[in-house]
C-alpha positions, 0 to 999 in steps of 0.5 A: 500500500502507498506510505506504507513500508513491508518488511519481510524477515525470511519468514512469511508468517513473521513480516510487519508493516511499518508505519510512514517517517514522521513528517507524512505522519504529522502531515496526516494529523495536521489535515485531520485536525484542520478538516476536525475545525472546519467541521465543528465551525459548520456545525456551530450554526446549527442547534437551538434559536440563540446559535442561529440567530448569532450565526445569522448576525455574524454574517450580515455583519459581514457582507454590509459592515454595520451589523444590520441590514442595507434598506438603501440597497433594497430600495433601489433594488425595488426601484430597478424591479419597478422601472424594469415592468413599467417601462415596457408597459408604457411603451405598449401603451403608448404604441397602441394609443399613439396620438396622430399629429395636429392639423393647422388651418388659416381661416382668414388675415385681417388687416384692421390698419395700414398707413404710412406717413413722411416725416422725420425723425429726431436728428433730422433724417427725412423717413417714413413711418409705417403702422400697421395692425394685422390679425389671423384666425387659425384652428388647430385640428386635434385627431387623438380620440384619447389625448388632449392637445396643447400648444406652445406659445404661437409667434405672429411676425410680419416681413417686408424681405427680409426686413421684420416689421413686427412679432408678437406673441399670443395666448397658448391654445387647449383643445379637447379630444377630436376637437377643431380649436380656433384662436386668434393672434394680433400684431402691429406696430404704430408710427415705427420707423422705416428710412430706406423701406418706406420709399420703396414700400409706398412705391410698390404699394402704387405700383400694379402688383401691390405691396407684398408682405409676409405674414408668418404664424409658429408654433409647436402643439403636443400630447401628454401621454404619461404625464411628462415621460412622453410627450410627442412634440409636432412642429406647425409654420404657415406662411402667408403673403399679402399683397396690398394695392392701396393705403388704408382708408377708414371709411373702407372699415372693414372691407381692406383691397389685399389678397392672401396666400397661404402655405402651411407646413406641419 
C-alpha cells in the first residue's frame, strides 16, 4: 500500500508493516485536525434559536459592515424591479394609443390698419413711418380620440424681405379630444420707423402688383401621454403673403383691397 513500508524477515508468517517517517505522519494529523475545525465551525450554526440567530448576525455583519441590514440597497433594488415592468408597459401603451399629429388651418388675415406717413425723425433724417395692425384666425385640428392637445406659445411676425416689421406673441391654445380649436393672434406696430423701406414700400404699394408682405404664424402643439415621460412634440409654420394695392382708408372699415396666400407646413 502507498506510505506504507513491508518488511519481510525470511519468514512469511513473521513480516510487519511499518508505519510512514514522521513528517507524512504529522502531515496526516495536521489535515485531520484542520478538516476536525472546519467541521465543528459548520456545525456551530446549527442547534437551538440563540446559535442561529448569532450565526445569522455574524454574517450580515459581514457582507454590509454595520451589523444590520442595507434598506438603501433594497430600495433601489425595488426601484430597478419597478422601472424594469413599467417601462415596457408604457411603451405598449403608448404604441397602441399613439396620438396622430395636429392639423393647422388659416381661416382668414385681417388687416384692421395700414398707413404710412413722411416725416422725420429726431436728428433730422427725412423717413417714413409705417403702422400697421394685422390679425389671423387659425384652428388647430386635434385627431387623438384619447389625448388632449396643447400648444406652445404661437409667434405672429410680419416681413417686408427680409426686413421684420413686427412679432408678437399670443395666448397658448387647449383643445379637447377630436376637437377643431380656433384662436386668434394680433400684431402691429404704430408710427415705427422705416428710412430706406418706406420709399420703396409706398412705391410698390402704387405700383400694379401691390405691396407684398409676409405674414408668418409658429408654433409647436403636443400630447401628454404619461404625464411628462412622453410627450410627442409636432412642429406647425404657415406662411402667408399679402399683397396690398392701396393705403388704408377708414371709411373702407372693414372691407381692406389685399389678397392672401397661404402655405402651411406641419
Amino acid at each position: 500500500m502507498e506510505g506504507e513500508i513491508v518488511v519481510y524477515s525470511g519468514n512469511w508468517s513473521n513480516f510487519y508493516v511499518e508505519s510512514p517517517p514522521s513528517s507524512v505522519a504529522s502531515s496526516g494529523g495536521a489535515n485531520k485536525l484542520l478538516g476536525d475545525s472546519v467541521s465543528n465551525n459548520a456545525q456551530t450554526c446549527y442547534g437551538d434559536e440563540e446559535v442561529v440567530d448569532k450565526c445569522y448576525d455574524e454574517e450580515i455583519k459581514e457582507e454590509d459592515g454595520s451589523g444590520r441590514p442595507s434598506f438603501v440597497w433594497m430600495a433601489i433594488q425595488l426601484c430597478w424591479k419597478l422601472l424594469f415592468s413599467l417601462v415596457p408597459a408604457l411603451l405598449v401603451f403608448y404604441l397602441l394609443t399613439k396620438p396622430k399629429a395636429s392639423l393647422l388651418s388659416v381661416q382668414g388675415i385681417d388687416m384692421e390698419e395700414f398707413e404710412i406717413e413722411q416725416g422725420v425723425d429726431s436728428s433730422g433724417i427725412a423717413t417714413g413711418y409705417l403702422s400697421i395692425n394685422i390679425s389671423m384666425l387659425a384652428m388647430i385640428e386635434n385627431k387623438s380620440q384619447v389625448y388632449r392637445v396643447h400648444t406652445t406659445t404661437p409667434v405672429l411676425e410680419i416681413f417686408f424681405g427680409p426686413l421684420p416689421l413686427a412679432i408678437s406673441k399670443g395666448a397658448k391654445v387647449y383643445g379637447r379630444c377630436q376637437e377643431h380649436k380656433t384662436f386668434r393672434t394680433y400684431v402691429g406696430i404704430r408710427k415705427e420707423a422705416t428710412y430706406g423701406g418706406g420709399r420703396n414700400m409706398q412705391d410698390m404699394l402704387h405700383s400694379q402688383q401691390g405691396l407684398p408682405l409676409v405674414v408668418t404664424l409658429t408654433f409647436n402643439s403636443y400630447y401628454r401621454v404619461v404625464g411628462a415621460l412622453i410627450r410627442p412634440v409636432f412642429h406647425h409654420h404657415a406662411r402667408c403673403l399679402l399683397f396690398i394695392h392701396s393705403f388704408y382708408d377708414p371709411a373702407l372699415r372693414p372691407a381692406h383691397p389685399y389678397n392672401s396666400t397661404c402655405l402651411i407646413t406641419s
